[in-house]
C-alpha positions as CSV (number, residue, x, y, z in Angstrom):
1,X,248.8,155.0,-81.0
2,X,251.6,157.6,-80.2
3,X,254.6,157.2,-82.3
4,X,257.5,156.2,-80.5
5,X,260.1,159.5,-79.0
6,X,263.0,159.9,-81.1
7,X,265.7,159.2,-78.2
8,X,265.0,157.3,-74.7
9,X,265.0,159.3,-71.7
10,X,268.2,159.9,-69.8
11,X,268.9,156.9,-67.2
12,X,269.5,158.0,-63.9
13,X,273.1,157.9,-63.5
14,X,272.7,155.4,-60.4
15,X,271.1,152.6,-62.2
16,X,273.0,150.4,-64.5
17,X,272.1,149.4,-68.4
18,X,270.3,145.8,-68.4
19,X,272.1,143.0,-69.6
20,X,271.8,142.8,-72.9
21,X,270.4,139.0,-75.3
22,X,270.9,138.4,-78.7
23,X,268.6,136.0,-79.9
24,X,269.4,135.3,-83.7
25,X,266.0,134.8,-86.0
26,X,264.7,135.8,-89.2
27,X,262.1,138.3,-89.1
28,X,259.8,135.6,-89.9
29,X,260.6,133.3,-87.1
30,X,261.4,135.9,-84.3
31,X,257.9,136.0,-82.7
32,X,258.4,132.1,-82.2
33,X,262.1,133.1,-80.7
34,X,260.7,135.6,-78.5
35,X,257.5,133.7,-77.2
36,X,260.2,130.7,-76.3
37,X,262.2,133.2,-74.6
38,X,259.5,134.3,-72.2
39,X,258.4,130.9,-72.1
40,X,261.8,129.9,-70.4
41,X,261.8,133.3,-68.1
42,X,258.7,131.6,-66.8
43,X,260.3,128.5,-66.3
44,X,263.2,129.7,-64.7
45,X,260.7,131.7,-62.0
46,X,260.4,135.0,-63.5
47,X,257.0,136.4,-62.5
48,X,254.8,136.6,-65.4
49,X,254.5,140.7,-64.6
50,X,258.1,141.1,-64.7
51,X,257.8,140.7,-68.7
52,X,256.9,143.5,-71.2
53,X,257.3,141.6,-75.2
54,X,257.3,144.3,-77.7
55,X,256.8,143.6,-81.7
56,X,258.3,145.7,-84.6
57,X,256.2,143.7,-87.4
58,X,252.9,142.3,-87.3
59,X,250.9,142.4,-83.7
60,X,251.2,139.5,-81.1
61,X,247.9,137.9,-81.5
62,X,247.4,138.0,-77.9
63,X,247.6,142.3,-78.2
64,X,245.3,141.9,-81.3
65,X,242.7,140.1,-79.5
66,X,243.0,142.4,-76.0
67,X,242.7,145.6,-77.9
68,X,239.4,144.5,-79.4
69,X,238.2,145.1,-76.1
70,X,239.4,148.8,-76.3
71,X,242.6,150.4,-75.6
72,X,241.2,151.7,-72.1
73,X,241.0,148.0,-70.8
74,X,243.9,146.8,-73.2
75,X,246.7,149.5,-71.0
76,X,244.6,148.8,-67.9
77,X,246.4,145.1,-68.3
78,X,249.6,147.1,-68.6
79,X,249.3,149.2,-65.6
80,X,248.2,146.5,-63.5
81,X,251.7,144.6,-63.9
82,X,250.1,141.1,-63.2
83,X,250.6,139.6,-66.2
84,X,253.1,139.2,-69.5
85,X,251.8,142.1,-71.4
86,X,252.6,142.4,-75.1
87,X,252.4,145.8,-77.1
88,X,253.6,147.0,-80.6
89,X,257.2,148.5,-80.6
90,X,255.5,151.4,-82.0
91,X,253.4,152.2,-78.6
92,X,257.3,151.4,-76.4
93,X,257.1,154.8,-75.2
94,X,253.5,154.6,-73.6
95,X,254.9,151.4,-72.3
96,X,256.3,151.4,-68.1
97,X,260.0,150.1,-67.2
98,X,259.7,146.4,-66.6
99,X,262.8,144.2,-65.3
100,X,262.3,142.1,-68.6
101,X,261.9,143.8,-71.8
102,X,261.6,140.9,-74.6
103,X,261.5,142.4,-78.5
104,X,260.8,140.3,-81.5
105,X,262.4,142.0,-84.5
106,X,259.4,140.6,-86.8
107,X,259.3,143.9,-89.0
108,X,261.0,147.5,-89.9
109,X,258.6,149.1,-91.9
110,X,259.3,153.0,-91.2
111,X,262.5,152.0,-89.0
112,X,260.8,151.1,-86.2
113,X,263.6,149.1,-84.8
114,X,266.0,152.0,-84.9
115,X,263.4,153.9,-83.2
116,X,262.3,151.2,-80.9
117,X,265.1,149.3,-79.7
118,X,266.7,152.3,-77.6
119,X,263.7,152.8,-75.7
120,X,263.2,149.8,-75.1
121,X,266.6,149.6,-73.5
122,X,265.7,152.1,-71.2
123,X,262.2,150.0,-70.2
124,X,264.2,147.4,-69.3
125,X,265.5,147.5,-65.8
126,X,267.6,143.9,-65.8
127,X,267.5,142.1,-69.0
128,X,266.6,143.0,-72.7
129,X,266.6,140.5,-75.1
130,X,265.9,140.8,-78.9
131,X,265.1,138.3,-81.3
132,X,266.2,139.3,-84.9
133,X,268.6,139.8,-87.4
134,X,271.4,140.6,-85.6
135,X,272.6,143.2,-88.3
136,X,269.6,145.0,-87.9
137,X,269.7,144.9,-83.9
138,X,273.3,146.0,-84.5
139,X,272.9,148.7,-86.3
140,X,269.4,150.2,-84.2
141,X,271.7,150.0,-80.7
142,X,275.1,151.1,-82.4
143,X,277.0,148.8,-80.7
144,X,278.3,145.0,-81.7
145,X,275.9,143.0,-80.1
């Protein structure tokens, strides 16, 4: 998979930054924190489509199991928009904007958060909401959070 650009594109200057979550976990329990977010976007109405959920650790086992069918199928899913799709942070800038950009801060090996977080900012056309440490979040989006 492609690494991950150094800096997000430019926003156009007519569209706003999303609203930015904090969701405090431990790296071990921000998968769970992330999944319950999404499940409560989908409570609240959000269409499952809306939702991109990117991991900086270990692979959502629902992105494990889809890419065994091949990657050509696997960002088919991704294109289509019909569904909650779920990538490693790592493949963020492969990934399209999405009103909902949900990252579970499960890992940093090779400072993927600081690399991943600000991208994913720019993915996220309404709402971005990270599960994690929040010194680590912090200090990837340079702002107090």
């Amino acid at each position: 998979m492609p690494a991950a650009p150094e800096s997000a594109p430019s926003r156009p200057e007519n569209r706003s930054a999303p609203q930015l979550q904090l969701i405090p976990a431990p790296a071990g329990g921000a998968l769970d924190a992330a999944e319950e977010a999404v499940d409560l976007l989908l409570e609240s109405g959000r269409a499952p489509g809306d939702i991109l959920v990117l991991t900086t650790g270990e692979q959502h086992p629902w992105a494990a199991h889809e890419l065994s069918f091949g990657e050509a199928a696997y960002w088919a899913q991704q294109d289509a928009g019909d569904d909650v799709f779920f990538a490693d942070a790592s493949a963020v800038g492969r990934a399209g904007p999405r009103p909902v950009v949900v990252v579970a801060v499960n890992g940093d090996a090779g400072d993927t958060v600081a690399r991943a977080l600000p991208v994913a900012r720019d993915r996220a056309t309404a709402l971005l909401i990270v599960c994690g440490d929040p010194r680590t979040i912090n200090s990837a989006l340079g702002a107090g959070v």
